[in-house]
N, C-alpha and C positions, 0 to 999 in steps of 0.2 A: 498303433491301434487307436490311440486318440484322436488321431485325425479322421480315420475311417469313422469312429462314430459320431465325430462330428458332422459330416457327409450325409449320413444314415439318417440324422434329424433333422435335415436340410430340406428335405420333403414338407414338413410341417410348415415352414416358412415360407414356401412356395403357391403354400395353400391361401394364401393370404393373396394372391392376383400378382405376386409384385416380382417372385423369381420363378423359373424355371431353368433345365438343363438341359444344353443340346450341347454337342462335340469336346466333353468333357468338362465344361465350362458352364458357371451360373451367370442368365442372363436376367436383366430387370428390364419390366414395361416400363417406358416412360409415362408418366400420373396415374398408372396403378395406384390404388390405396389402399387402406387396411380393409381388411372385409368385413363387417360386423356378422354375428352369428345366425343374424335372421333371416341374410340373404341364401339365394337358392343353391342348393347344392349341386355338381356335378351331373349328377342323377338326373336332377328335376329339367334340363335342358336338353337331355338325351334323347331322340326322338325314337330312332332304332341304333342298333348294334349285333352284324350278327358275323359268323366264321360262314366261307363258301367256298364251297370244293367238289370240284368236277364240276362247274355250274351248279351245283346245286345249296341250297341252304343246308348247313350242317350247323349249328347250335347258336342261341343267342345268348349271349356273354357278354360283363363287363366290358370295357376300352381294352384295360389292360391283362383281363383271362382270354378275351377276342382275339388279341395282338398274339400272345403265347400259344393257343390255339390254333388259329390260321400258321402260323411258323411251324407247328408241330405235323401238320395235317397235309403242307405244302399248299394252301390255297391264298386265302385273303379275308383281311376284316375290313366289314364296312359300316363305318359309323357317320350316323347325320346327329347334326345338332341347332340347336334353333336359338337364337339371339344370343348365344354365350356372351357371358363377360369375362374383364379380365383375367379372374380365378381358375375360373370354367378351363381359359384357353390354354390355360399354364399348365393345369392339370395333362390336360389331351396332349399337349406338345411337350413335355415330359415323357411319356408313353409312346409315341409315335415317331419321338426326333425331330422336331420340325423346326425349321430355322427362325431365327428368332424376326427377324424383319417381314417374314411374310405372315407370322403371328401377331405383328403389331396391326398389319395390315388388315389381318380378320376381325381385329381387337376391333378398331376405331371403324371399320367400315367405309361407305364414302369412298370408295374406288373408285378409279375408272378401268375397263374391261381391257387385261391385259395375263401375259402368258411369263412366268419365272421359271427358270431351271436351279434348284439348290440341290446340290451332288446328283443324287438318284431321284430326287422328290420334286416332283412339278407342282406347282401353285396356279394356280388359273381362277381370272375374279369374271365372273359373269354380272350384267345387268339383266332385273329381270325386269319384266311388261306386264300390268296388266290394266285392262280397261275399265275407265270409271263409266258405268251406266247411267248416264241422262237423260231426261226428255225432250230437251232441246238446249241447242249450245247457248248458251250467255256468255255475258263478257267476262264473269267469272267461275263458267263452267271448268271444272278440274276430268281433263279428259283420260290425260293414263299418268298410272302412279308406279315408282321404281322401285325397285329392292335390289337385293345383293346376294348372290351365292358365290362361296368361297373353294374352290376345291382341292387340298392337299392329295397329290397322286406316287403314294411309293411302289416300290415292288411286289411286298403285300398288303397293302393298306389302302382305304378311301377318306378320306375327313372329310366332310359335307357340311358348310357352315352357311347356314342363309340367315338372311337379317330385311327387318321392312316385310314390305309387302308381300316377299317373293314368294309364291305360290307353294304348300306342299311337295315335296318328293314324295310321298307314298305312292304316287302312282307310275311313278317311274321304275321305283322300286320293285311293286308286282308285277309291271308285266317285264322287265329284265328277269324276274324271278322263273317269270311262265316260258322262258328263252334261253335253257340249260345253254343248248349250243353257244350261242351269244356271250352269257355267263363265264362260259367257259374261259372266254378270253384274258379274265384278270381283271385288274382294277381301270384298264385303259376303256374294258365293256361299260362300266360305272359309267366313267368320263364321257364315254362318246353317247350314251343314253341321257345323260344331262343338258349338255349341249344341246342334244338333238330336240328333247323339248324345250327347249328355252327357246331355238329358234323358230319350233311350230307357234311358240306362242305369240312371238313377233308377228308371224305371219297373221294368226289371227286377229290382234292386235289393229293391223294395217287393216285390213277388212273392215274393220269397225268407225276406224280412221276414216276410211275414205268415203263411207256414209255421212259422214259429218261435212266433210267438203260438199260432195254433190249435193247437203241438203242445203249448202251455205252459198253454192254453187246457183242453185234456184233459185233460192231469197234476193240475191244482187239481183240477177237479171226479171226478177219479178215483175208487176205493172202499178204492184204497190210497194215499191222497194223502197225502203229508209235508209239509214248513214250504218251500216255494220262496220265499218271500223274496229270498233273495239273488241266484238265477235270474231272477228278475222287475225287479229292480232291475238287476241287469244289462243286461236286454237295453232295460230305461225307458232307461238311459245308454247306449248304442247307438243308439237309434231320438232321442236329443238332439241325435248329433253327426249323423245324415243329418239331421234337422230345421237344423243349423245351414248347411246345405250346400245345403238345397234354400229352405228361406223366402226369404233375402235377395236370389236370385238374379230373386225377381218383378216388381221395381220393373226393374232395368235391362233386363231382356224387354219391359217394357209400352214402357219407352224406344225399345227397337229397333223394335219394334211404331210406334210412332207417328210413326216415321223417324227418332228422336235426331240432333233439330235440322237437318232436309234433309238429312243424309248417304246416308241410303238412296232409296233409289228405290221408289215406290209398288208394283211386282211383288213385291218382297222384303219389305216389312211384310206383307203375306200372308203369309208364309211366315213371319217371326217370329210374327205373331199364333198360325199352329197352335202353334208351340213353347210358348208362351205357354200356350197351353190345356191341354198336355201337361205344363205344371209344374202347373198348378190341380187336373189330375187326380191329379199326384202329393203336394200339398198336403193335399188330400183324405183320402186315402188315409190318408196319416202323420195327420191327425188325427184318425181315426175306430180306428186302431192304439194311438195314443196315449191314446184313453182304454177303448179297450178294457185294456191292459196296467192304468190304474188302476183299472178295477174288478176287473183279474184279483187286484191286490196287496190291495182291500179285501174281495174275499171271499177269500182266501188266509189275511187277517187275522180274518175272521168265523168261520173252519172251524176256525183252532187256539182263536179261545176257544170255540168250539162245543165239541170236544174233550176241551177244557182243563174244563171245566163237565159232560161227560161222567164225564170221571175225577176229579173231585172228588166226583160224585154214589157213583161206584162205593166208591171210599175211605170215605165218611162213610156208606155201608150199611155195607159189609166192618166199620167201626168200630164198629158199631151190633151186629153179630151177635154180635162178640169179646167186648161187653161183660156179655152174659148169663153165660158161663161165667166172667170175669173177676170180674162180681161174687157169684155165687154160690160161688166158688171164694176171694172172700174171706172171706166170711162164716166159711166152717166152718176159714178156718184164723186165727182170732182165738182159739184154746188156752182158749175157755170149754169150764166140766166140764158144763153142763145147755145143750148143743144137742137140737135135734129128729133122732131117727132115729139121736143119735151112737152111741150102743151097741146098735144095731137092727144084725142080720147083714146084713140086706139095704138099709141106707141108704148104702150106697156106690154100689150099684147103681140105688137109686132116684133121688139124686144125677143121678146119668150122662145118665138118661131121660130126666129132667125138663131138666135143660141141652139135650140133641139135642132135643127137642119145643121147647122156648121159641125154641131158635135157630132150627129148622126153619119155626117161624111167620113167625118175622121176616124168613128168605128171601123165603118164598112173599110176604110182602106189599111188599118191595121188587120182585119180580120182577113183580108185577103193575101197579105205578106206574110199569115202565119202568126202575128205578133200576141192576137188575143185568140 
């Protein structure tokens, strides 16, 4: 009996970010730390929570009267949560069972897009997109910025953990809500409605993208085109981090796609597969951007030495013209007493003539090679 109620208080200690209990066992965050009392409760990070049955909404309830509920009702609880911390995540994965490495994973964030099986519970870490509104790109225009959704998927349960930028669920939410049928499906309907916007927003995402190329696009080939460079390499490191957010995210699609290991149900891999094909269109896309942008930077680099071979052409005329008067202008002032023309009244003038004539030729036949 001593021990059992040592167990029973065990909870309390939990609450502090540092344990939690999955497979009968207490596990510890690594650098969890104590929680001062001011920080946010549970509660304050909950965004929804509700029990669903038959597709439909049937009641909204704590994590854990959600969790009891849904198991009594045979349906499912689904719960979103927004930037949890440590505490937060220990609490939820106490209640839900959730393994303890793919909680550390939610904990710290900073994933890259990938798909885990722990017993019955899928883990799936989404990048999310969205685009920063500009006026015009600069070299340190910030073009799309990442977030993170987290998804724990059990038999009756959804965990929903987004962090950063990632865009609200509310709206995935009501309209799965306005789609009993759909609903109907369990917590795999959750999953594949998440997905499914994530990927439209990719899509829109690229849309916006690729304004920015063709307007960067025009600029190079312009007739007053400057050195973009740095604009171009800008936006190449932009279009790397949606590349890092939308690639890796193919292999755990094709997963869900192919039912990741009979958890899904043959209706719903239809429904991943389109998703699936909505990230290959957005694959696409990024790499047909992607080397658009480096041929925009290799003829970016073609037109300043094109330029750059312009104005040296111009310089080494201009240098060529200068040199008529220069040398003839040495000549008569070398202080010899028996020059041509030296004591002629008119050889200063003659001088002069013959300078503008020599130079004048030397225009005209640059100007005819193109040079000036």
């Amino acid at each position: 009996m001593k021990q059992h109620r040592s167990e029973s208080a065990a909870p309390a200690r939990h609450r502090t970010g540092r344990q939690w209990r999955h497979g009968g066992r207490w596990h510890t965050l690594e650098g969890a730390a104590d929680v001062p009392e001011q920080r946010r409760c549970t509660a304050d990070v909950v965004v929804d929570c509700a029990v669903y049955e038959d597709g439909c909404r049937a009641a909204s309830l704590p994590p854990q009267q959600a969790l009891d509920e849904a198991r009594k009702r045979g349906g499912f609880a689904w719960i979103g949560l927004h930037e949890p911390e440590a505490e937060h995540i220990a609490e939820i994965a106490e209640v839900f069972g959730l393994h303890p490495l793919a909680v550390e994973d939610a904990v710290q964030a900073h994933q890259r897009p990938k798909l885990e099986r722990y017993g019955d519970t899928l883990f799936l870490v989404l990048k999310t997109i969205v685009f920063v509104e500009h006026e015009k790109l600069t070299a340190t225009s910030e073009v799309v910025d990442t977030g993170e959704v987290m998804i724990f998927l059990g038999p009756d349960f959804v965990v929903v953990v987004r962090h950063g930028s990632a865009p609200g669920l509310a709206r995935v939410r009501r309209a799965l809500e306005a789609r009993p049928d759909m609903l109907a499906h369990g917590p795999a309907a959750v999953l594949h409605a998440i997905t499914d916007q994530v990927t439209d927003d990719y899509l829109d995402v690229a849309d916006a993208v690729e304004l920015d190329v063709e307007t960067l696009e025009t600029d190079v080939f312009s007739s007053t085109h400057v050195d973009d460079a740095e604009r171009i390499y800008q936006l190449k490191r932009e279009m790397i981090e949606f590349k890092h957010a939308v690639f890796p995210l193919a292999r755990p699609l094709e997963r869900l796609a192919e039912g990741a290991d009979g958890l899904l149900s043959t209706e719903l891999r239809r429904y991943f597969r389109d998703v699936s094909d909505h990230l290959s269109h957005v694959r696409e896309r990024l790499i047909a951007n992607s080397e658009l942008v480096d041929g925009l930077l290799a003829a970016n680099l073609s037109q300043l030495a094109v330029q750059q071979n312009v104005d040296m052409r111009r310089i080494s005329a201009g240098a060529a013209i200068l040199a008529i008067p220069t040398m003839i202008a040495g000549f008569y002032g070398m202080n010899f007493d028996h020059m041509p023309e030296l004591r002629w009244t008119f050889g200063y003038p003659l001088m002069l003539g013959v300078t503008v004539t020599l130079s004048a030729i030397v225009f005209r036949a640059f100007r005819r090679i193109g040079w000036l």
